[in-house]
C-alpha positions as CSV (number, residue, x, y, z in Angstrom):
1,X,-23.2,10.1,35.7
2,X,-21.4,7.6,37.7
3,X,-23.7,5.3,39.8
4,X,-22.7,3.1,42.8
5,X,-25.0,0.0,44.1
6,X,-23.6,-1.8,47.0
7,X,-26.0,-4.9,47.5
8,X,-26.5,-8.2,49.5
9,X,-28.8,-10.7,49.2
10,X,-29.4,-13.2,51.1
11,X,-31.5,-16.1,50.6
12,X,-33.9,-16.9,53.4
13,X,-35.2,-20.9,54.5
14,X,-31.8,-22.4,52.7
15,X,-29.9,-23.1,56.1
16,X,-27.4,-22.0,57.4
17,X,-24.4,-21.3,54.7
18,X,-25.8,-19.6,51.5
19,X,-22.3,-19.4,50.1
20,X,-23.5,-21.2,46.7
21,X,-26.9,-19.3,46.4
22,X,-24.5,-16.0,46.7
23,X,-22.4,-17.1,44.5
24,X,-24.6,-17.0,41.6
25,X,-25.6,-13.5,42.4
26,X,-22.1,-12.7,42.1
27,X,-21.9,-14.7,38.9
28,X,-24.3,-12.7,37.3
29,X,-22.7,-9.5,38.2
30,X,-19.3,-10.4,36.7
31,X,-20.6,-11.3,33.8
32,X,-22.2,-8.4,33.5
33,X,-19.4,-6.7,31.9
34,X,-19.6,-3.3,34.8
35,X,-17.2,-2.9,37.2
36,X,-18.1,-4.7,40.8
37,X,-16.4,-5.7,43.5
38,X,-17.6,-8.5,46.5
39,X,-16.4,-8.4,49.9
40,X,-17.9,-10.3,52.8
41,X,-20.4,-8.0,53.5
42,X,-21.5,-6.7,49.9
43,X,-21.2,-6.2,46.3
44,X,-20.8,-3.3,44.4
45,X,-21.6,-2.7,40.9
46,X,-20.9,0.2,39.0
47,X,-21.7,2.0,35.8
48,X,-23.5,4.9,33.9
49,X,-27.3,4.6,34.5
50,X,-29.1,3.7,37.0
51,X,-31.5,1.4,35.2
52,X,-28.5,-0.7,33.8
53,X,-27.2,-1.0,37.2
54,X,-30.1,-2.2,38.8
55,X,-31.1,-4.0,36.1
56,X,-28.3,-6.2,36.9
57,X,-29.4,-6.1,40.8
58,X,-32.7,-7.6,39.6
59,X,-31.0,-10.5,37.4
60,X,-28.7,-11.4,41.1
61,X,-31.8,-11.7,43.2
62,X,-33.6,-13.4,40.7
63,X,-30.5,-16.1,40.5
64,X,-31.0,-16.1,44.4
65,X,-34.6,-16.7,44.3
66,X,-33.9,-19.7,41.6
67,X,-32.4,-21.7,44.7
68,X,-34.6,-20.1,48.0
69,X,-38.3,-19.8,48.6
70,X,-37.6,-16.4,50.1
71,X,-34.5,-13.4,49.7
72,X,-33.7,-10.8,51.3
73,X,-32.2,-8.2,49.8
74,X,-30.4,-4.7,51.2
75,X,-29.4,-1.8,48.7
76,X,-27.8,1.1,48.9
77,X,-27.4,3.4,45.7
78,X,-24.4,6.6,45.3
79,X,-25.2,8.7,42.4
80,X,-22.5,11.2,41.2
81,X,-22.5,12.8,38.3
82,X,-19.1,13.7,36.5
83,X,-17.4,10.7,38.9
84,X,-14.7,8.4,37.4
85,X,-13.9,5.3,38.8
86,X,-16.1,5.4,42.0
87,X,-15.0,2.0,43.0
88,X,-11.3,2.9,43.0
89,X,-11.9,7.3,43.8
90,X,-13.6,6.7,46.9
91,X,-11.2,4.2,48.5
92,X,-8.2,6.2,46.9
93,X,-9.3,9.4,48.5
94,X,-9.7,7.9,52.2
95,X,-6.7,6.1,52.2
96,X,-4.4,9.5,50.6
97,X,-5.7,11.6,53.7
98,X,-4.9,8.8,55.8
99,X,-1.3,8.2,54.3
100,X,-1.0,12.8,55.4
């Protein structure tokens, strides 16, 4: 089964830019060896099983909550079994009916 987590956290009582609290989410979900991706918004992480997925969710807030009294945190979770590549697919398939 393919699984799809798009998160943000955000830590909370840090001021105003929280680029270098973020950044160590997104450290942790690079070197988590599962596909991701970070935009402005989010980050999506990608793999096989749920619980290895969010298990990695868990390590990013927790780096977050290292440097901030208080996090916020927003998740949304795509499960698709028999999906490959659901970072790529997806995109791929909006953007070939927009290309018709």
């Amino acid at each position: 089964m393919s699984v799809l987590v798009a998160f943000s956290v955000t830590p909370l009582g840090s001021g105003e830019h929280v680029a270098e609290s973020v950044a160590e989410a997104v450290r942790v979900v690079r070197d988590s060896g599962l596909a991701n991706r970070t935009d402005a918004m989010f980050t999506l992480v990608e793999g096989d099983d749920l619980a290895e997925v969010m298990a990695v969710v868990q390590r990013a807030i927790e780096a977050v909550a290292a440097r901030a009294h208080r996090v916020s945190t927003v998740i949304k979770i795509d499960q698709f079994p028999g999906r490959e590549d659901g970072l790529n697919s997806k995109v791929a398939a909006i953007e070939q009916r927009l290309n018709q």
